[in-house]
Rosetta silent file (secondary structure, phi, psi, omega in degrees, C-alpha in Angstrom):
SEQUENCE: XXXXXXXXXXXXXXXXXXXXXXXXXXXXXXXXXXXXXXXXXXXXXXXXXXXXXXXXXXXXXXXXXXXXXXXXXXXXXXXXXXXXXXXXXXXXXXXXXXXXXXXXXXXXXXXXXXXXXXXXXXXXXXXXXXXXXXXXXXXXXXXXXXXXXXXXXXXXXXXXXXXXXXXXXX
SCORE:     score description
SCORE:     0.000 S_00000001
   1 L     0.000  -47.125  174.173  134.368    2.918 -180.261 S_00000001
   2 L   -65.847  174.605 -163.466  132.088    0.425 -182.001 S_00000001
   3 L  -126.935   29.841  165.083  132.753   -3.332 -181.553 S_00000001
   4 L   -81.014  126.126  144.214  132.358   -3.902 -184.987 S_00000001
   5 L   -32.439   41.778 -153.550  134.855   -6.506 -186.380 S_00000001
   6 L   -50.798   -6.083 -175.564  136.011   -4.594 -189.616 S_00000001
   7 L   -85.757   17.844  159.299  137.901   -7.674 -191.642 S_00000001
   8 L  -110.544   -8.160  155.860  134.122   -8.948 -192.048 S_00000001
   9 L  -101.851  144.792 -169.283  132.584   -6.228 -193.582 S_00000001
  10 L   -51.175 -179.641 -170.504  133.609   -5.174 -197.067 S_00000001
  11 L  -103.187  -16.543 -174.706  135.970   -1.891 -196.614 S_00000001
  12 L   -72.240  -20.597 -171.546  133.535   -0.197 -198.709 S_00000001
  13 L  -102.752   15.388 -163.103  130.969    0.421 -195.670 S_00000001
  14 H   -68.963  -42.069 -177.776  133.850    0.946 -193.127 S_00000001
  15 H   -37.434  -46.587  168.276  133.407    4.744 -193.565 S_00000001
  16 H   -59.482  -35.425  171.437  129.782    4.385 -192.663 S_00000001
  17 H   -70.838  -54.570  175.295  130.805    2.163 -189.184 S_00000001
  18 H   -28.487  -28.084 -174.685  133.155    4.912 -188.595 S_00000001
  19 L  -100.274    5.904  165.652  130.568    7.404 -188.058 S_00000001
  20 L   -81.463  103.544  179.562  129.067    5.281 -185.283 S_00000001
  21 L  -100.814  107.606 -165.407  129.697    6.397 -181.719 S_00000001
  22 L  -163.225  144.590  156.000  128.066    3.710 -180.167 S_00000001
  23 L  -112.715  -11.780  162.559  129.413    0.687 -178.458 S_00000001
  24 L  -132.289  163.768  152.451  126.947   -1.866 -178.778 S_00000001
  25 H     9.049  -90.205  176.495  124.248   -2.310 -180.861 S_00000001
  26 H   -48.448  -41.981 -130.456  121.458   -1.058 -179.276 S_00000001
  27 H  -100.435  -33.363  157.339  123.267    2.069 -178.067 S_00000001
  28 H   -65.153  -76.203  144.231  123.442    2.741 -182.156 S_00000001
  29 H    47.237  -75.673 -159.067  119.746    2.437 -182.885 S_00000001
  30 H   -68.034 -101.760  172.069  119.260    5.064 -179.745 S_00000001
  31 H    21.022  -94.700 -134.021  121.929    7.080 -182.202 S_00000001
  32 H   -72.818  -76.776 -164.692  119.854    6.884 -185.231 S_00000001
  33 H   -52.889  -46.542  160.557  116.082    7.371 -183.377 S_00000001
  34 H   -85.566   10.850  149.395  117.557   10.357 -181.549 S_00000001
  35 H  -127.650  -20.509 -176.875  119.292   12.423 -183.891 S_00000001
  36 H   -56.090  -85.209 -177.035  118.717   10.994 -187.386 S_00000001
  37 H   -18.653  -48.423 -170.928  115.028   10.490 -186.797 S_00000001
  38 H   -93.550  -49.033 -171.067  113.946   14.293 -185.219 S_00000001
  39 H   -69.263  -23.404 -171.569  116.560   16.063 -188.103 S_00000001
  40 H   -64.616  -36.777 -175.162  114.965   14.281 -190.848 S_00000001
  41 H   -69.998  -36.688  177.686  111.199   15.513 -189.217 S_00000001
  42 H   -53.071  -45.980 -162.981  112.711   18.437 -189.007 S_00000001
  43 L   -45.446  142.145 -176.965  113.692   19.849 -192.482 S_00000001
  44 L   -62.209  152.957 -175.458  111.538   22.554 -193.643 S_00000001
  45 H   -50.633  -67.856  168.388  108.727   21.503 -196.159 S_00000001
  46 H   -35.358  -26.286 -179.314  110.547   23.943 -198.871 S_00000001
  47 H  -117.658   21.523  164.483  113.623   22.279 -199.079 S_00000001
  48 L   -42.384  -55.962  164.473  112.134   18.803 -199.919 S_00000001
  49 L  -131.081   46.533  153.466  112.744   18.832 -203.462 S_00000001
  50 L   -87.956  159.617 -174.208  115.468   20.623 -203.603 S_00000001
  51 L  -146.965   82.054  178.463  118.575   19.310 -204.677 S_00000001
  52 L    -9.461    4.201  173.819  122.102   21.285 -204.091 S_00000001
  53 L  -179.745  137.616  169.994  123.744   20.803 -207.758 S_00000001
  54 L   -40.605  109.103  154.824  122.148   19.838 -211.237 S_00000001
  55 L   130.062  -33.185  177.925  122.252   15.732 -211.324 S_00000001
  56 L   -94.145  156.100 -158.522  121.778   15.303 -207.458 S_00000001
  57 L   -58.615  152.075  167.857  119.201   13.436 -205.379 S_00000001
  58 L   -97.170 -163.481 -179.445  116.738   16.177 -203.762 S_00000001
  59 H   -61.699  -54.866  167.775  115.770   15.757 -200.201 S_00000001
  60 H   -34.558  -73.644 -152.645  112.816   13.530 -201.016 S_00000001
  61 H   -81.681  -37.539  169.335  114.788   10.965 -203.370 S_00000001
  62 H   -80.467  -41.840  161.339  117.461   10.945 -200.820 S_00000001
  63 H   -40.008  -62.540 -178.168  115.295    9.457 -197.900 S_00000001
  64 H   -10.937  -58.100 -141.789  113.577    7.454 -200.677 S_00000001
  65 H   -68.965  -41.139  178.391  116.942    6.197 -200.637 S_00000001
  66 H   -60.083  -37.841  150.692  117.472    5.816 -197.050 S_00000001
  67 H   -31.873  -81.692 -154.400  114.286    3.530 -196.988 S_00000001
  68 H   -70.709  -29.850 -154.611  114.726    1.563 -199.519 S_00000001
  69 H   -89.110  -36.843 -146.772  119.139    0.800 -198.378 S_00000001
  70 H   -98.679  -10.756  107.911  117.410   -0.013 -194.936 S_00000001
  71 H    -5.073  -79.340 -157.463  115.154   -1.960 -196.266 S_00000001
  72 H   -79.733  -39.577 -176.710  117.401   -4.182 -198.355 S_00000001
  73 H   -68.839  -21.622 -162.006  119.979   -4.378 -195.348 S_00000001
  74 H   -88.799   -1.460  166.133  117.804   -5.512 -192.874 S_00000001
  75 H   -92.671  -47.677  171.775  116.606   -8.382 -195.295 S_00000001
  76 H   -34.780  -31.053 -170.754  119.988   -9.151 -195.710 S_00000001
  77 H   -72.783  -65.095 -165.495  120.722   -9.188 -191.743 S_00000001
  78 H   -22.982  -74.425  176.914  117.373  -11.680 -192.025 S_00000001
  79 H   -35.503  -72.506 -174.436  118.813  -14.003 -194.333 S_00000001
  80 H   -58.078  -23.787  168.941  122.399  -14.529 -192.622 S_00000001
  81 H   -64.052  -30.293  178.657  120.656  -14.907 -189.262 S_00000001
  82 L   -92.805   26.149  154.939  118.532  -17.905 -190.605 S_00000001
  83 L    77.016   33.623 -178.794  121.525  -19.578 -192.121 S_00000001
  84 L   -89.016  130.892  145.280  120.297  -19.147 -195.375 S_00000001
  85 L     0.596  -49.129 -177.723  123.104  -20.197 -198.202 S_00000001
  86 L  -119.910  138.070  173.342  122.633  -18.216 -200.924 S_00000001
  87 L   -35.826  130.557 -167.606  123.834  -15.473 -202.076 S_00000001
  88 E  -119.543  123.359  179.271  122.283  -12.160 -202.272 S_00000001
  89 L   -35.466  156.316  153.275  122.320   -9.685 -204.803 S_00000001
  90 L   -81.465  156.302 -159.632  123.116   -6.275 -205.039 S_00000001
  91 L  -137.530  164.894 -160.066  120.899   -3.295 -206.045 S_00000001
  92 L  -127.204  110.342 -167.217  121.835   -0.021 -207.956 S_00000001
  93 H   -86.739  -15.159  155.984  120.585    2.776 -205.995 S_00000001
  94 H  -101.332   31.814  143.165  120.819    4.947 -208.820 S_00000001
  95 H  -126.591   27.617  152.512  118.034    3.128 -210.614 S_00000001
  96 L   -86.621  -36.528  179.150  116.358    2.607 -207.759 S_00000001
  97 H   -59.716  -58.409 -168.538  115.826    6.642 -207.142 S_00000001
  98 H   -87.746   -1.555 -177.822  114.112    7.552 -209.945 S_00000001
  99 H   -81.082  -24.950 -164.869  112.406    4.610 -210.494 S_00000001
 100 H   -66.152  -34.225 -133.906  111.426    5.068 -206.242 S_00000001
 101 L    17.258   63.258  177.023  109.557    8.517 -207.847 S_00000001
 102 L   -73.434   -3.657  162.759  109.653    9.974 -204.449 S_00000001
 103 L   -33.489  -45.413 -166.211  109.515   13.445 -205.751 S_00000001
 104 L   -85.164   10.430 -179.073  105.654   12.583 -205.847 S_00000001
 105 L   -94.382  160.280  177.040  105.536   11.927 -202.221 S_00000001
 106 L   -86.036  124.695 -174.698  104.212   13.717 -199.450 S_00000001
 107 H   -74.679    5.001  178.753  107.108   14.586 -196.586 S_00000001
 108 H  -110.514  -15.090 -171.854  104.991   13.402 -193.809 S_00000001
 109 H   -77.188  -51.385  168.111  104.297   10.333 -195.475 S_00000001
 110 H   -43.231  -50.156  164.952  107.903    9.900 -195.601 S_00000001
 111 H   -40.355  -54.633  166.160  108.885   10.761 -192.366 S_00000001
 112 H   -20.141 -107.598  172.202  106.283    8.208 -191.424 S_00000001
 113 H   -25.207  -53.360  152.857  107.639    5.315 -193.380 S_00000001
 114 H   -55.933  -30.854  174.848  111.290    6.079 -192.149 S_00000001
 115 H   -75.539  -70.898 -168.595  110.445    5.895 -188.490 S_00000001
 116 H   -42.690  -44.701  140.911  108.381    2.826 -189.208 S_00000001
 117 H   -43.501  -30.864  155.181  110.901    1.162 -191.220 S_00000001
 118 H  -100.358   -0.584  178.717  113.585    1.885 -188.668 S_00000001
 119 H  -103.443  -25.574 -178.907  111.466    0.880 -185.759 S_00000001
 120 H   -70.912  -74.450 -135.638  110.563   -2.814 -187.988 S_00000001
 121 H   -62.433  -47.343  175.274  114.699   -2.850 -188.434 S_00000001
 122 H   -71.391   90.412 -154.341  115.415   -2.273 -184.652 S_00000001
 123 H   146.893  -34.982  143.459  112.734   -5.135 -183.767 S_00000001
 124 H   -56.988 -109.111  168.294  114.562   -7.501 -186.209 S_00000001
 125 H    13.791  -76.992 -174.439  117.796   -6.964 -184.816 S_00000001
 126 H   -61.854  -25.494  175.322  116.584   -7.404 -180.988 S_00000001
 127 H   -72.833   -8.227 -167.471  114.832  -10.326 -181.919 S_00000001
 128 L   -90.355  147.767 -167.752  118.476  -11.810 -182.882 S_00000001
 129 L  -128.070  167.159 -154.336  120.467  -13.765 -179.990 S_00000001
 130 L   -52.591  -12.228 -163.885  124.609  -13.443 -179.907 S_00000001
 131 L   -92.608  -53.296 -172.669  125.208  -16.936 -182.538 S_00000001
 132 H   -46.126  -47.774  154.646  122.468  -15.066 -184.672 S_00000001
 133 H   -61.109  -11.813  175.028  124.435  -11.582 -184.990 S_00000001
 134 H   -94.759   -7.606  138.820  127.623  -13.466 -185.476 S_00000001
 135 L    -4.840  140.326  163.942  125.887  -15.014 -188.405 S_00000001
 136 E  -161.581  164.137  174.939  127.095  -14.130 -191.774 S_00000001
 137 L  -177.241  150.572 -130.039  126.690  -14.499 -195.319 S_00000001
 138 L  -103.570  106.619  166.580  127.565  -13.120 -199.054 S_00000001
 139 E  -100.242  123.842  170.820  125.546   -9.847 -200.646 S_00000001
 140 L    71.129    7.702  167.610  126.400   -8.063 -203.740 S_00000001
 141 L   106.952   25.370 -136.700  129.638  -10.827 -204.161 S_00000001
 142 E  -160.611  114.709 -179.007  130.892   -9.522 -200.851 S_00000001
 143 L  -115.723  133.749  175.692  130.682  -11.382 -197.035 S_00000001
 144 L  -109.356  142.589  168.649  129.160   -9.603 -193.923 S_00000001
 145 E   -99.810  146.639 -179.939  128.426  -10.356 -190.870 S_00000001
 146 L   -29.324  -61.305  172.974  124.859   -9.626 -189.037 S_00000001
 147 L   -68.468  -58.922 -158.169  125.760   -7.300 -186.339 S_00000001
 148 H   -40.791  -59.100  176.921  127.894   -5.288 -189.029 S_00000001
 149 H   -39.032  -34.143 -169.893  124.849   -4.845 -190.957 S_00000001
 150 H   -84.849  -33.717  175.009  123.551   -3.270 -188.471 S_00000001
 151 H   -56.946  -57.391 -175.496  126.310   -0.867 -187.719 S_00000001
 152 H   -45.359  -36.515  177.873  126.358   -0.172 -191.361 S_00000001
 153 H   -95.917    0.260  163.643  122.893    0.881 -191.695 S_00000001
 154 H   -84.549  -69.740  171.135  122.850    3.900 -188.456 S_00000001
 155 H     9.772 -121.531  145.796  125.989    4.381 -190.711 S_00000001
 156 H    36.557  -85.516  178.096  124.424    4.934 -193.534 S_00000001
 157 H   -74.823  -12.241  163.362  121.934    7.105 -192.229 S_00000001
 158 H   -85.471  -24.084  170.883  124.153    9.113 -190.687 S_00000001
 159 H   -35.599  -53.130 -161.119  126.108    9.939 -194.015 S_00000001
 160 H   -51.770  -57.290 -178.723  123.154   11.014 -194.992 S_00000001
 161 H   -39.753  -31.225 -157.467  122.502   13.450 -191.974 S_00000001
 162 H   -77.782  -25.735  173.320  125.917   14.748 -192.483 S_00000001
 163 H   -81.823    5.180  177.059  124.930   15.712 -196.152 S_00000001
 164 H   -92.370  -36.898  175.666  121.666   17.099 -195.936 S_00000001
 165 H   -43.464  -37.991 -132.246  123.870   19.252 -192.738 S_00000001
 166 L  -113.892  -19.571 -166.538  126.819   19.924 -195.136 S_00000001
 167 L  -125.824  -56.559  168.334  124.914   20.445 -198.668 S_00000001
 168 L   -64.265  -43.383 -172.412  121.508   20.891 -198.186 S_00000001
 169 L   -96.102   16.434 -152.203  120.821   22.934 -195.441 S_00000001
 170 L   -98.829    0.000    0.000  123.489   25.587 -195.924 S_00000001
């Protein structure tokens, strides 16, 4: 259904475009701000730092996470729209979690910062014109294109929804 271009994104995120029923752009976004966004607000206070099996992210640590990937992609979409050259690193999200300590956070703060952070990302995005999403350029050793990124991160966040549905919340 999406109009994502999968030989330009690595194979490793296709699973994440895959969970996007959206056909343009935008129409993911609207995805993410109306069901991600309200389940995340949702979750009861209590099951915040919980974490379904000895070793795994709680609820907390996993937004953290969601932040911080959405975050990193949407400076990546930044870069390849402004033609910049060089290559951009990759980051290890499991020393970014505990290092994040979002355990110590407040779930409203969070909530917060995820809307805000996804409302900066969509705002990026829209500011981008069609040579600018066709844009592309090499992260973690690996070349993407602009608009992918974007699929990839409603992606993303929907993995996550399906695992706080599938793990967390049972």
């Amino acid at each position: 259904m999406h109009p994502v271009n999968l030989a330009q994104v690595p194979p490793f995120y296709h699973k994440y475009i895959e969970k996007v029923q959206a056909a343009t752009l935008p129409e993911a976004f609207e995805q993410y701000k109306n069901h991600l966004l309200p389940f995340v607000a949702a979750i009861p206070e209590a099951k915040w730092e919980w974490s379904y099996a000895p070793g795994k992210w709680t609820i907390k640590e996993s937004v953290q996470h969601m932040i911080d990937t959405e975050r990193i992609f949407a400076y990546r979409a930044l870069a390849f729209a402004r033609r910049d050259p060089n290559p951009l690193p990759g980051f290890d999200e499991n020393a970014y979690t505990p290092a994040s300590r979002a355990n110590r956070r407040s779930r409203a703060s969070m909530v917060t910062e995820l809307e805000i952070v996804h409302q900066s990302t969509v705002a990026l995005f829209e500011s981008f014109d069609a040579e600018m999403l066709a844009g592309s350029g090499v992260a973690n050793g690996n070349s993407v294109y602009v608009e992918g990124i974007g699929f990839i991160i409603v992606g993303h966040g929907l993995h996550h929804l399906a695992l706080f549905k599938e793990r967390y919340l049972i």
